[in-house]
TINU-464962 format. One record per residue (C-alpha): y, z, x; residue number from 1; residue in three letters. Coordinates in steps of 0.02 Angstrom, whole numbers, padded with zeros to 5 digits, always signed. Each point is the difference from the previous one (the first is absolute). Layout:
! residues N
SEGU | v | w | u | pos | code
SEGU | Y | Z | X | NUM | ALA .
...
***
This chain:
! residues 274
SEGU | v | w | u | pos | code
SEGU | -02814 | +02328 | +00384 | 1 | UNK .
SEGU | -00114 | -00117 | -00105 | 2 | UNK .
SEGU | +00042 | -00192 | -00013 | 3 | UNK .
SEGU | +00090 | +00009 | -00179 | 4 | UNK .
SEGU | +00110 | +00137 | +00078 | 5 | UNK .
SEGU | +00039 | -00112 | +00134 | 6 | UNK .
SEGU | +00025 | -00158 | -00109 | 7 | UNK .
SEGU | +00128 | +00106 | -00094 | 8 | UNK .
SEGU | +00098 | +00075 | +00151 | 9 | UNK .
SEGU | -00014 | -00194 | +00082 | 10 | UNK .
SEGU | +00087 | -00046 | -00147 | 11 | UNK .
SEGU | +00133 | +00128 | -00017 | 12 | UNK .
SEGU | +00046 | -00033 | +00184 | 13 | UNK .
SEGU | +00034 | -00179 | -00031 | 14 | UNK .
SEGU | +00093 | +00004 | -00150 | 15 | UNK .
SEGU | +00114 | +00124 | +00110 | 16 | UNK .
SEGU | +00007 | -00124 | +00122 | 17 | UNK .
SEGU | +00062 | -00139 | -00084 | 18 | UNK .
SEGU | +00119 | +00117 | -00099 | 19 | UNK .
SEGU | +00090 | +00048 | +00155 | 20 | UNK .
SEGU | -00016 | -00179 | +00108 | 21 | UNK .
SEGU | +00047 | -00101 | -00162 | 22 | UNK .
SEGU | +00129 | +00125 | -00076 | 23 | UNK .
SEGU | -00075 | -00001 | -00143 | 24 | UNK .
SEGU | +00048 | +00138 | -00168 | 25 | UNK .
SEGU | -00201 | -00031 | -00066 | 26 | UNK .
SEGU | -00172 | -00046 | +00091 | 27 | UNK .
SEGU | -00136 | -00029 | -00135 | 28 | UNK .
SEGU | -00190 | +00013 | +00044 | 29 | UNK .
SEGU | -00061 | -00170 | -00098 | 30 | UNK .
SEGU | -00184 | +00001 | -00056 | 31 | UNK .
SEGU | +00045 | -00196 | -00026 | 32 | UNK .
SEGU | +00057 | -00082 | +00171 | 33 | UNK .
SEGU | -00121 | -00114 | +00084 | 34 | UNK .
SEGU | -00049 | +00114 | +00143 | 35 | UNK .
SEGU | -00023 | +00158 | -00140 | 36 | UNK .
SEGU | -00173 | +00048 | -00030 | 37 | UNK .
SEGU | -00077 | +00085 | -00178 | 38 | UNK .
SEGU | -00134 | +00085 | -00022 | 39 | UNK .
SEGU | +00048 | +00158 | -00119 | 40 | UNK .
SEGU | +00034 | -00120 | -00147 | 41 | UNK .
SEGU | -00122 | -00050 | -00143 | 42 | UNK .
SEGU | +00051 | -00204 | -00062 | 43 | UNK .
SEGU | +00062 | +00072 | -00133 | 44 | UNK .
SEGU | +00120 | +00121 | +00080 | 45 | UNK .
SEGU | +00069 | -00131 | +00111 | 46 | UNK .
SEGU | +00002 | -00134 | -00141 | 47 | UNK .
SEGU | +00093 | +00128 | -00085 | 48 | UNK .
SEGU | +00125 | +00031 | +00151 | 49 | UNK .
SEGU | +00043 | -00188 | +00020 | 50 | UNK .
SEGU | +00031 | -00019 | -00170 | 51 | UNK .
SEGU | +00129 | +00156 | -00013 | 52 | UNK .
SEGU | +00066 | -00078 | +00162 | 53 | UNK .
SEGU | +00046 | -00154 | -00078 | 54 | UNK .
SEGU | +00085 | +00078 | -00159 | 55 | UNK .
SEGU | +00098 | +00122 | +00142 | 56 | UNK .
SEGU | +00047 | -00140 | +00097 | 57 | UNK .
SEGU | +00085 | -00080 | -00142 | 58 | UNK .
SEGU | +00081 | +00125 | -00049 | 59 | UNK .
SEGU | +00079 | +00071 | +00168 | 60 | UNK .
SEGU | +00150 | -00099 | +00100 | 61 | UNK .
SEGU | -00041 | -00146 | +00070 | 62 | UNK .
SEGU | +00026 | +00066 | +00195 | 63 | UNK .
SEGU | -00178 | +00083 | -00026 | 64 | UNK .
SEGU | -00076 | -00146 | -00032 | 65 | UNK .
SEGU | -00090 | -00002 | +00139 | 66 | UNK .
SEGU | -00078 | +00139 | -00008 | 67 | UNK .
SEGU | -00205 | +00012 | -00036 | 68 | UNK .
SEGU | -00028 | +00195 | -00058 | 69 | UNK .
SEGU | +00135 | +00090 | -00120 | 70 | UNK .
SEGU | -00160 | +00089 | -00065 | 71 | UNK .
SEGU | -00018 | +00087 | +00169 | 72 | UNK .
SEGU | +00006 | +00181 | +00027 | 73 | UNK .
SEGU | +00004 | -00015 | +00200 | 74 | UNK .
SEGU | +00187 | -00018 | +00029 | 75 | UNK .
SEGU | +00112 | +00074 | +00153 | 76 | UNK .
SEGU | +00190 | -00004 | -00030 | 77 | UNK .
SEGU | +00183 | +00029 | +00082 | 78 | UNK .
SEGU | +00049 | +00161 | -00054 | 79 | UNK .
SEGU | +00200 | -00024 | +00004 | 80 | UNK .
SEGU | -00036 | -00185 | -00095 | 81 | UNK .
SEGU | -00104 | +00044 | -00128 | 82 | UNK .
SEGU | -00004 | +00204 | -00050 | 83 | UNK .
SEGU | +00158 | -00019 | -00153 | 84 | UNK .
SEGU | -00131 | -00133 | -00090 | 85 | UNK .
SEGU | -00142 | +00111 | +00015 | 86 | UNK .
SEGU | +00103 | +00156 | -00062 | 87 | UNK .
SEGU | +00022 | -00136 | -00168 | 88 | UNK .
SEGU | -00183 | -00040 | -00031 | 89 | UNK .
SEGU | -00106 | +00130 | -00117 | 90 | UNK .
SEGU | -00159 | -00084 | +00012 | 91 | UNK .
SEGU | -00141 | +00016 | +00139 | 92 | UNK .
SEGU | -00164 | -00084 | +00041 | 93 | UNK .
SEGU | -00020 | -00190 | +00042 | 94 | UNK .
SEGU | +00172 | -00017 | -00099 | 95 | UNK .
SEGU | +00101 | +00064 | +00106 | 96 | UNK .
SEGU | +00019 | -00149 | +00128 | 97 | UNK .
SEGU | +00055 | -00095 | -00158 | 98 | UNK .
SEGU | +00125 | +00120 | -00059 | 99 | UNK .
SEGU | +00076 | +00017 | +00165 | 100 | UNK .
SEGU | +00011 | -00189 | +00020 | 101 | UNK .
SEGU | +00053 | -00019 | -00178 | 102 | UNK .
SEGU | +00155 | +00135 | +00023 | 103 | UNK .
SEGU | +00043 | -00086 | +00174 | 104 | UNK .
SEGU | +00039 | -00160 | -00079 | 105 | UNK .
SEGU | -00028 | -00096 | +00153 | 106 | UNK .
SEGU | +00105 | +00112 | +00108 | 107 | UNK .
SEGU | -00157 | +00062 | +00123 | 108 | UNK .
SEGU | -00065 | -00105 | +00123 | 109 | UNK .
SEGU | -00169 | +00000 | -00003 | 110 | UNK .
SEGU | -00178 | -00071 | +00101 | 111 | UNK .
SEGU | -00179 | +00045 | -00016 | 112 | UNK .
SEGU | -00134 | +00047 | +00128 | 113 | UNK .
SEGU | -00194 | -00064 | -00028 | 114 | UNK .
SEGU | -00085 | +00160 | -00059 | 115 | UNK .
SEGU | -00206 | +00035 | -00002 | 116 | UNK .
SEGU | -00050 | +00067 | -00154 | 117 | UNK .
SEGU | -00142 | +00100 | -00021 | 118 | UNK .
SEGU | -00134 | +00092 | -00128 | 119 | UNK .
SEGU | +00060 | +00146 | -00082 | 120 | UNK .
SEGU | -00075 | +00146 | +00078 | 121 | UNK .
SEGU | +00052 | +00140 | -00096 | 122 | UNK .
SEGU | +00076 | +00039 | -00196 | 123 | UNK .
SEGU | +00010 | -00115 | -00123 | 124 | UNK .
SEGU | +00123 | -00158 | -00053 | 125 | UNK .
SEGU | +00170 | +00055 | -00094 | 126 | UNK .
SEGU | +00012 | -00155 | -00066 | 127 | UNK .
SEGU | -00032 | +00000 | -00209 | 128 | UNK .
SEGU | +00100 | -00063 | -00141 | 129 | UNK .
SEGU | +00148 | +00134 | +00020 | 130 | UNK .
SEGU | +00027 | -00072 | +00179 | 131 | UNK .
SEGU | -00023 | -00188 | -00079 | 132 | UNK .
SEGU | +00133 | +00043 | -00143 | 133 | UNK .
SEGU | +00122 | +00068 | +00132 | 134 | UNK .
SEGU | -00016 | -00153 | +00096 | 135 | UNK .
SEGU | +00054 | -00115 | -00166 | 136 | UNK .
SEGU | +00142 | +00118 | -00025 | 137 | UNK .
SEGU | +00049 | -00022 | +00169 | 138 | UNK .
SEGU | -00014 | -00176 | -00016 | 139 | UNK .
SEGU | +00095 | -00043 | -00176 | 140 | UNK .
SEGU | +00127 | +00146 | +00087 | 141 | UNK .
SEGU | +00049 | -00110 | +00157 | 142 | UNK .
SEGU | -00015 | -00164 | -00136 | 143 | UNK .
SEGU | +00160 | +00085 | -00094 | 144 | UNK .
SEGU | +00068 | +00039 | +00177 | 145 | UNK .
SEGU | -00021 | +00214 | -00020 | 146 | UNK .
SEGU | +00122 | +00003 | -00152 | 147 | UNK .
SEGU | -00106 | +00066 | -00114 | 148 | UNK .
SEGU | -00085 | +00167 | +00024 | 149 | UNK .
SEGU | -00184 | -00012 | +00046 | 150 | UNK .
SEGU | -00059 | +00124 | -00127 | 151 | UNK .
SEGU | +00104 | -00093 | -00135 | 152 | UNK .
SEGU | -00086 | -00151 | +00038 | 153 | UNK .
SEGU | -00162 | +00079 | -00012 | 154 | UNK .
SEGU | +00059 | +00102 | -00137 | 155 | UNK .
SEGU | +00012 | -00165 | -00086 | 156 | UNK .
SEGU | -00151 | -00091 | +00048 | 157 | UNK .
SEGU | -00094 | +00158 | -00072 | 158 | UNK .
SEGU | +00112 | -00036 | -00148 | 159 | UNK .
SEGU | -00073 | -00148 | -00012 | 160 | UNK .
SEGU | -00188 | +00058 | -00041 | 161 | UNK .
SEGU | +00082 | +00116 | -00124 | 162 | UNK .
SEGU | +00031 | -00164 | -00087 | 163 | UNK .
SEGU | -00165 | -00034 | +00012 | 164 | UNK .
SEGU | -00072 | +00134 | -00072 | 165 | UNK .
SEGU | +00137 | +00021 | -00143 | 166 | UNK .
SEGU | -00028 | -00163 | -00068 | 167 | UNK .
SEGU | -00211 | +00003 | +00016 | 168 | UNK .
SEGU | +00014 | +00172 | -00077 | 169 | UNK .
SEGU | +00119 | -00085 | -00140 | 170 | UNK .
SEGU | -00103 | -00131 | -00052 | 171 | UNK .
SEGU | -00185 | +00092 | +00033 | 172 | UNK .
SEGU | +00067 | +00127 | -00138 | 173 | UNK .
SEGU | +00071 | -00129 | -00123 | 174 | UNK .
SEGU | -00172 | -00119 | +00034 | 175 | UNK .
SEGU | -00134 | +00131 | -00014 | 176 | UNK .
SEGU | +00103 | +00150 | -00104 | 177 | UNK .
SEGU | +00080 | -00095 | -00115 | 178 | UNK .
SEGU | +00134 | +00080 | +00018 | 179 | UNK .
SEGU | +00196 | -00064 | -00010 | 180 | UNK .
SEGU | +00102 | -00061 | +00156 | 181 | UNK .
SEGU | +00123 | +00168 | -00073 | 182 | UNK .
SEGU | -00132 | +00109 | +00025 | 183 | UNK .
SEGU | -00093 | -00054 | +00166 | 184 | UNK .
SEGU | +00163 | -00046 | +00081 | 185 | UNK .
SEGU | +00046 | +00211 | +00024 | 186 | UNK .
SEGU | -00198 | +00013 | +00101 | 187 | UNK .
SEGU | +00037 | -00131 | +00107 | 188 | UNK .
SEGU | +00141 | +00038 | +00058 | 189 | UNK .
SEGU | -00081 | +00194 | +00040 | 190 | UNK .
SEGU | -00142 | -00070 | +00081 | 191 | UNK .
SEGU | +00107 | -00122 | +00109 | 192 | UNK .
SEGU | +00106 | +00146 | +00041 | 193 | UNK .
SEGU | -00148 | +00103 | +00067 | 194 | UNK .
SEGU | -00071 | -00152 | +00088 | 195 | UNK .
SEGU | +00163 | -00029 | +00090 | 196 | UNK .
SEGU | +00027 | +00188 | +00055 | 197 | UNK .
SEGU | -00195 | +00010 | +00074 | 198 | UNK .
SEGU | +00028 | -00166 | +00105 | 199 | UNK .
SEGU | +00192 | +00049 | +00051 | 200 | UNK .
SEGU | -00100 | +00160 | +00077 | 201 | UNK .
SEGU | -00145 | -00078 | +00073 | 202 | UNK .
SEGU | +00122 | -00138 | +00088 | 203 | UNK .
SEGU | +00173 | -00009 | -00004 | 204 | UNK .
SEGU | +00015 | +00213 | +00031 | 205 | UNK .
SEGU | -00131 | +00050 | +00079 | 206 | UNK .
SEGU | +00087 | +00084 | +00142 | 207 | UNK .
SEGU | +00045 | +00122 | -00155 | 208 | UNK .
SEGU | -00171 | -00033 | -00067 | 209 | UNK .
SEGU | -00032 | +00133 | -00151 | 210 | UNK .
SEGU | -00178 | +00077 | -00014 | 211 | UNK .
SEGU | -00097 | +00093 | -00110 | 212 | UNK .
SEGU | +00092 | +00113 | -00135 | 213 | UNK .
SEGU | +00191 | -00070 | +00093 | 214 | UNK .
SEGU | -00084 | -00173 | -00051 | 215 | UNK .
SEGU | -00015 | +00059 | -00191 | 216 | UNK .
SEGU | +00161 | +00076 | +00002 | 217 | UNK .
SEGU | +00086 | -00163 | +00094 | 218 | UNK .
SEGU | -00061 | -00099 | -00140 | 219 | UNK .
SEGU | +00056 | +00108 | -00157 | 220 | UNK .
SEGU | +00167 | -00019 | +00095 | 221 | UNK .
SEGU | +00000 | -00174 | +00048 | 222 | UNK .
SEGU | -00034 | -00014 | -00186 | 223 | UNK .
SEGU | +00140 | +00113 | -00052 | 224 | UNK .
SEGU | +00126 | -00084 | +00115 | 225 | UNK .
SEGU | -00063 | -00176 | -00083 | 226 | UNK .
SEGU | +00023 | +00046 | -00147 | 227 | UNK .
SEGU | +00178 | -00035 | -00052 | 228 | UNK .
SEGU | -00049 | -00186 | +00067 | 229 | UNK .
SEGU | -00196 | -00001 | -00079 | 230 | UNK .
SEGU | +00119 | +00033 | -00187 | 231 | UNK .
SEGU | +00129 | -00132 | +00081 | 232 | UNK .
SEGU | -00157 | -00123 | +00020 | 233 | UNK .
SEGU | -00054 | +00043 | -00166 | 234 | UNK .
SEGU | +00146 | -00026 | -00101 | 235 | UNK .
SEGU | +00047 | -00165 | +00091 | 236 | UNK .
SEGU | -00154 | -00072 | +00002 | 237 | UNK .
SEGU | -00035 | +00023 | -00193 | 238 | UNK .
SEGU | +00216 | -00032 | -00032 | 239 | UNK .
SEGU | -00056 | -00161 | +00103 | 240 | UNK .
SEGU | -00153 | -00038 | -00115 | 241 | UNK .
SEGU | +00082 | +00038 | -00153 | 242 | UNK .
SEGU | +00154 | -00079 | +00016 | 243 | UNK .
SEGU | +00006 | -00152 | +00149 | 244 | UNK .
SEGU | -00178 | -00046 | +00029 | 245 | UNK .
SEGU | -00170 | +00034 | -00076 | 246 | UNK .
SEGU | -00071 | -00064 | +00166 | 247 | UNK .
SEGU | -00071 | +00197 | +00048 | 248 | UNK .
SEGU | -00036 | -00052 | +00199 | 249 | UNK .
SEGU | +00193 | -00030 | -00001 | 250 | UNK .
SEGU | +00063 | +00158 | -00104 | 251 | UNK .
SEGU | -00113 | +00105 | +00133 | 252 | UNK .
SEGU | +00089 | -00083 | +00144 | 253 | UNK .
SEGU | +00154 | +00028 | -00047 | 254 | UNK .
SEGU | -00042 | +00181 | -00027 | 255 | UNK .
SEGU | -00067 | +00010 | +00183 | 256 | UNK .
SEGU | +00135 | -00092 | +00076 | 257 | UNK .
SEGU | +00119 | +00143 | -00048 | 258 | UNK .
SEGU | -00110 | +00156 | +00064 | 259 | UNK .
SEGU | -00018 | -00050 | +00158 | 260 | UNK .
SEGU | +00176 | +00049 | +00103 | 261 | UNK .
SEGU | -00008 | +00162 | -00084 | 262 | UNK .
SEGU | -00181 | +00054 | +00032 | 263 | UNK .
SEGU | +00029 | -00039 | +00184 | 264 | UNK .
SEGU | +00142 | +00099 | +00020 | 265 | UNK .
SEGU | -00056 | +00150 | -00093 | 266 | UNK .
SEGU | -00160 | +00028 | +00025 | 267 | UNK .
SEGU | -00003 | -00040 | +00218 | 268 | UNK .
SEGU | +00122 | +00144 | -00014 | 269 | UNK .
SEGU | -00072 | +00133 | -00145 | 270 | UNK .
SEGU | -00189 | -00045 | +00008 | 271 | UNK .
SEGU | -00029 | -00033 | +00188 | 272 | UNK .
SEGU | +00176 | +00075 | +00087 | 273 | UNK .
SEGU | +00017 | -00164 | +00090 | 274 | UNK .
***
């Protein structure tokens, strides 16, 4: 057996250990304790770690306060204790530590062992902006303690660049076409729409990721099922610009404010089968 083989059954043994002599539900191999050693981590990696650490921290009950490494993906747990949370989470990778600790609620008891981390020897890193995204969803989830859906927050925050792009592709029409808020208002809104559905698919369902011609034909129906709302956005915004306000960033808000619920619900289920 070479030496990282025996670092990692060292370790496993251990954690064991102190789950059975402490009676612990959760032993945590921390890359972070004093007597923990790193040497598979670039600075930036581990200046990225302690920084999602802190924002986890924050967020999770106080009783795991004192713990160093929610990031960690070394963990040994009490079966009876702890298998009805992990039948709730439906995320994996380094998230899944928080997401168990964020369903417990404070309910586990929970310790960590020192843990030797070494250089990568074979594959790649899974870590990109997908797994980053998941982690803010996890963390604005456990901020509005689970009540909202996790897709329906990210759902939203894609939303938000939809907003984005509406209101640049707005104003770039009327500034460089010449053309009347009426008349660019109907484009923006399309583009928007488009932007929104290739993001939603990229991130927020891409466990039902479409590809290739199922991509094309996902979009003409994500389009399709928006577009009772995209004529709903439409009318109110230019009823709103008409007739309240001729203040255009507000008379597209208010048409985007009344989309969203229904987009959500409609297209997780038609577009995606979520």
């Amino acid at each position: 057996m070479d030496t990282d083989g025996q670092h990692e059954v060292s370790a496993i043994k251990v954690a064991i250990q102190k789950l059975l002599d402490n009676k612990l539900d959760l032993v945590i191999g921390s890359r972070f304790l004093n007597e923990s050693s790193i040497q598979g981590l670039s600075q930036e990696r581990e200046g990225g770690s302690i920084i999602a650490n802190s924002f986890a921290r924050y967020s999770l009950s106080k009783k795991y306060s004192h713990l160093t490494d929610l990031m960690s993906g070394c963990l040994v747990f009490r079966r009876q204790s702890c298998i009805y949370l992990i039948e709730q989470i439906d995320v994996n990778g380094f998230k899944f530590l928080y997401e168990l600790l964020a369903i417990s609620k404070g309910s586990l008891k929970v310790n960590e062992t020192p843990l030797a981390f070494q250089p990568r020897k074979y594959g790649t890193s899974k870590l990109d902006i997908a797994i980053i995204w998941d982690f803010l969803i996890s963390l604005i989830h456990t901020s509005f303690r689970r009540i909202i859906p996790r897709k329906a927050i990210s759902f939203a925050l894609v939303g938000s660049t939809g907003v984005f792009v509406q209101l640049l592709t707005s104003y770039t029409l009327m500034t460089f076409s010449k053309i009347a808020f009426e008349q660019a208002l109907p484009v923006a809104v399309v583009v928007a729409a488009s932007s929104n559905f290739l993001i939603n698919n990229w991130l927020t369902f891409r466990s039902n990721k479409l590809r290739n011609k199922a991509l094309i034909v996902g979009l003409f129906k994500f389009l399709l099922v928006s577009s009772l709302p995209i004529f709903a956005n439409v009318g109110l915004a230019t009823f709103f610009y008409s007739y309240i306000s001729h203040n255009t960033l507000f008379s597209q808000l208010a048409g985007i404010i009344v989309v969203f619920i229904w987009n959500y619900a409609a297209s997780s289920r038609l577009v995606w089968n979520n």
